[in-house]
C-alpha positions as CSV (number, residue, x, y, z in Angstrom):
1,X,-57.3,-64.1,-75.0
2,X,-54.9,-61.3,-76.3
3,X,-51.7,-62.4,-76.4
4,X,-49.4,-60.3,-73.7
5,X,-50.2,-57.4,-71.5
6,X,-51.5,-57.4,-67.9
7,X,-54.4,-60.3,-67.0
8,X,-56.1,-60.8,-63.8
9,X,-55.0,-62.6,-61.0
10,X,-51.7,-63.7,-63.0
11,X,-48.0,-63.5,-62.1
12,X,-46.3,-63.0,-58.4
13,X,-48.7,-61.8,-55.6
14,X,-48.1,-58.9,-54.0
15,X,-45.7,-59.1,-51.1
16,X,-44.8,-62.5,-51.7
17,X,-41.6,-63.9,-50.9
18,X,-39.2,-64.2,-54.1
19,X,-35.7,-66.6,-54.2
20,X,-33.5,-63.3,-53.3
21,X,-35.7,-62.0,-50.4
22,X,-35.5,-65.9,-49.3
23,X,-32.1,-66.3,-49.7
24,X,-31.2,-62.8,-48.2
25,X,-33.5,-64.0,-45.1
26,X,-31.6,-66.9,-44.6
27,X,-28.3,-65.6,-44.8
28,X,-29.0,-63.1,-42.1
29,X,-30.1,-65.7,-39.7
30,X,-27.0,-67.8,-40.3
31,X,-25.4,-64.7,-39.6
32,X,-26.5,-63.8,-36.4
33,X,-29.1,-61.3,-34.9
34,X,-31.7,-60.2,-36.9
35,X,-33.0,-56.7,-36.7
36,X,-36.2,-57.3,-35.2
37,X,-34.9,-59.7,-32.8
38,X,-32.7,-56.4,-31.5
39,X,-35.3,-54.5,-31.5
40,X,-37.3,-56.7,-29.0
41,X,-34.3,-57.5,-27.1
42,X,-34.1,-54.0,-26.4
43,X,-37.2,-53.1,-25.7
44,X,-37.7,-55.9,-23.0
45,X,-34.7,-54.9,-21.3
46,X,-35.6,-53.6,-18.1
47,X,-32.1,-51.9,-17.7
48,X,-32.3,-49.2,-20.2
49,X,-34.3,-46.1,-20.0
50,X,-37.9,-46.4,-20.7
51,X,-37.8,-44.1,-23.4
52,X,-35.0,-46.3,-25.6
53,X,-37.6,-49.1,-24.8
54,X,-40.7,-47.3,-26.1
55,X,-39.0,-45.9,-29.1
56,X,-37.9,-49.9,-30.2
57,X,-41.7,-51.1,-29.2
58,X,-43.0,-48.7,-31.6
59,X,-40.3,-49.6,-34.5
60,X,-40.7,-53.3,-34.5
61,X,-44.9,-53.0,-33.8
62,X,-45.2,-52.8,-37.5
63,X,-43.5,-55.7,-38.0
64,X,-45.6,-57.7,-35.7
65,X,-48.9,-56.1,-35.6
66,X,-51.5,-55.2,-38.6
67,X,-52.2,-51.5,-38.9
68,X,-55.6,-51.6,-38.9
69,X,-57.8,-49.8,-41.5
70,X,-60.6,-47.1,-40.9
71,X,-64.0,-48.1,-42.3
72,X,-67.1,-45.7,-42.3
73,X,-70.5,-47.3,-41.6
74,X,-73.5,-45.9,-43.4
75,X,-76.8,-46.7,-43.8
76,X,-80.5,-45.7,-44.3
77,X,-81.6,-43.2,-42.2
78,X,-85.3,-44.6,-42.0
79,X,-83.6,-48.2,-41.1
80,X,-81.2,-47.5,-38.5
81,X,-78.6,-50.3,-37.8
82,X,-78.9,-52.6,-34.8
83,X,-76.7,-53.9,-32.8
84,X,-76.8,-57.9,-32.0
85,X,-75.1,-57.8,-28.1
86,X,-75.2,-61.7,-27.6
87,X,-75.7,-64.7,-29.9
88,X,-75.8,-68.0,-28.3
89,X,-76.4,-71.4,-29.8
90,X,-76.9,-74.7,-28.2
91,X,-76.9,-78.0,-29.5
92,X,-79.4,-80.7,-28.6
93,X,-78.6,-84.3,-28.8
94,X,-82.1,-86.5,-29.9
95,X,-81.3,-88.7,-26.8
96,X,-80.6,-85.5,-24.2
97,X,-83.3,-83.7,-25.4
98,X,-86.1,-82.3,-23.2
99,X,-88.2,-79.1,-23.6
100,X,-86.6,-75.6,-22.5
101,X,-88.4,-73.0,-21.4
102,X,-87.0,-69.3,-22.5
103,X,-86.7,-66.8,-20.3
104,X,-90.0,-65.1,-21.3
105,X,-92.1,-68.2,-19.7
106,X,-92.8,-70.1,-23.2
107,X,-91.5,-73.0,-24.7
108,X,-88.8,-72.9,-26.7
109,X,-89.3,-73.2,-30.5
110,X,-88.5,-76.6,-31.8
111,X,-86.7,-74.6,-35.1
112,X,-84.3,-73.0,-33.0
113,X,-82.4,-76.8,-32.6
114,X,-79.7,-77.6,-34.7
115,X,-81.1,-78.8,-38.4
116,X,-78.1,-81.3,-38.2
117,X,-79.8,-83.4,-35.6
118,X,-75.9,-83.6,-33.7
């Protein structure tokens, strides 16, 4: 390996904490109110207008909720994708087991059990 410059997956993660942003953390709580905790604080009192509210809900959101990323699905137009709308499994126990019927009249498949035997 060359010696210096950038290598994968070395050094700090990004977004991790360091011993400044831990220590500035702590400081702030010994210190009283942090600013998030304001920020809900005001936007759960029912007292103030509802538009001071709604303006504090959507400053401290980011803080507690992940922005969620667009994706595009694409496929091939000869294969379209399907959609799966429920999955169900059920686990036999040896000792409860008994045939089922599915709801087209047959019996069920003996394959569709749990390989583990549970």
């Amino acid at each position: 390996m060359p010696p210096g410059g950038a290598r994968p997956n070395a050094g700090r993660k990004k977004g991790s904490a360091n011993r400044f942003n831990t220590e500035s953390r702590e400081k702030a709580k010994l210190s009283g109110l942090l600013p998030l905790d304001y920020m809900l604080g005001v936007m759960r009192d029912e007292r103030l207008p509802k538009p001071r509210r709604d303006e504090m809900a959507k400053a401290a959101a980011p803080y507690l909720h992940a922005r969620l990323a667009s994706m595009q699905v694409s496929g091939n137009p000869d294969a379209p994708l399907e959609t799966i709308t429920r999955i169900e499994r059920v686990i036999i126990r040896p000792e409860d087991a008994k045939p089922e019927v599915k709801s087209n009249g047959h019996d069920a498949d003996p394959t569709d059990q749990d390989p583990s035997g549970i």
